[in-house]
Structures are given as C-alpha cells and as structure tokens.
C-alpha positions as CSV (number, residue, x, y, z in Angstrom):
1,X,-32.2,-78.3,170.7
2,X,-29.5,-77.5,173.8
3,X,-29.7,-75.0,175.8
4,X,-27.4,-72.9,173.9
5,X,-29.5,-72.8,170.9
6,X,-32.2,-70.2,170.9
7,X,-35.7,-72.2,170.8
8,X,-37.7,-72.3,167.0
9,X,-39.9,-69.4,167.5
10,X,-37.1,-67.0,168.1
11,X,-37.3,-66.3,171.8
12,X,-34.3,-67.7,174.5
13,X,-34.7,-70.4,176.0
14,X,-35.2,-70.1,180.1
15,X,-32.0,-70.6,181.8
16,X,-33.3,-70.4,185.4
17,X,-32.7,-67.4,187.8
18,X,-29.8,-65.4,186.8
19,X,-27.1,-65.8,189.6
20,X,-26.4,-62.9,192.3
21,X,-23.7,-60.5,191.2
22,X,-21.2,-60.7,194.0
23,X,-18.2,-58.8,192.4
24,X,-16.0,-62.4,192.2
25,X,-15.1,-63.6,189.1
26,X,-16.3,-66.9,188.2
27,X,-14.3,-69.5,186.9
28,X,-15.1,-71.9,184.3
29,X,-14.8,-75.5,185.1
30,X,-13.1,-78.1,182.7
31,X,-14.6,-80.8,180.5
32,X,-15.4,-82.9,183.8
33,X,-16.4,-80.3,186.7
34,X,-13.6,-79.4,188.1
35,X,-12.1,-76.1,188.9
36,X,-9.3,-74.5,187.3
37,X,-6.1,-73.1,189.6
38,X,-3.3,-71.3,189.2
39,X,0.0,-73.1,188.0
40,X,2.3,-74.0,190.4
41,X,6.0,-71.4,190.6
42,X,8.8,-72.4,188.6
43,X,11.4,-73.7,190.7
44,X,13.4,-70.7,190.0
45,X,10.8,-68.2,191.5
46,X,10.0,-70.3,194.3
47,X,13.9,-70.6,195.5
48,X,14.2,-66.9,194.9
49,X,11.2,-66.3,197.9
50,X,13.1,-68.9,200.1
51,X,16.4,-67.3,199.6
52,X,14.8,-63.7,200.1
53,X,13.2,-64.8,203.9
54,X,16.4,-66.9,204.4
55,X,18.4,-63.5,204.1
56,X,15.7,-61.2,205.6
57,X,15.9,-63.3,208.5
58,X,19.9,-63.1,208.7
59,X,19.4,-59.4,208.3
60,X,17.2,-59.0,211.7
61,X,19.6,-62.0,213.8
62,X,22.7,-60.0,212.9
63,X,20.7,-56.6,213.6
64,X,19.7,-58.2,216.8
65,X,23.5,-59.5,217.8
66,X,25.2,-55.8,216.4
67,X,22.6,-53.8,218.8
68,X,22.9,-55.6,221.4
C-alpha cells in the first residue's frame, strides 16, 4: 500500500499534521526535489526592457540639459 492508496478497511491513511494555510501557493517539486521556476524572457522581451530604460534614461538627460 502507498500512501496514496486509501488503507483496506476504508479509512485514509494518516498523512501527519495538515500544513498551516499561509495564503502562498505551493509549488510542486520535480521527479528529484527540486523546485520549479519561471522560464527565463525570450531574448526579444528582455532587449525590449533594456531599450525602454536605455530611452527613459535619454528622456530625463535631455530633460535635464533643455531645462537647464
């Protein structure tokens, strides 16, 4: 029997304390332990951040240098 099968005589089998609910979803580990993450941006999405602080910074140098 494992400890996902219910035991013969119908009741479930004791899984411990139940864990605290804290409001943070859980998730699941793979085959060997370890947690999952996020994928990595595409390349594409991560130049377009760059290239939007690259040009928000230009914006506030030349805003600097016109009211000056």
């Amino acid at each position: 029997m494992t400890a996902h099968e219910p035991a013969h005589d119908g009741t479930a089998p004791d899984t411990g304390p139940a864990a605290p609910d804290t409001g943070v979803p859980v998730t699941r580990a793979t085959a060997d332990d370890q947690p999952r993450y996020e994928p990595p941006p595409s390349v594409g999405k991560l130049f377009f951040w760059v290239l939007l602080f690259v040009l928000a910074a230009v914006v506030v140098v030349a805003g600097g240098v016109y009211f000056t």
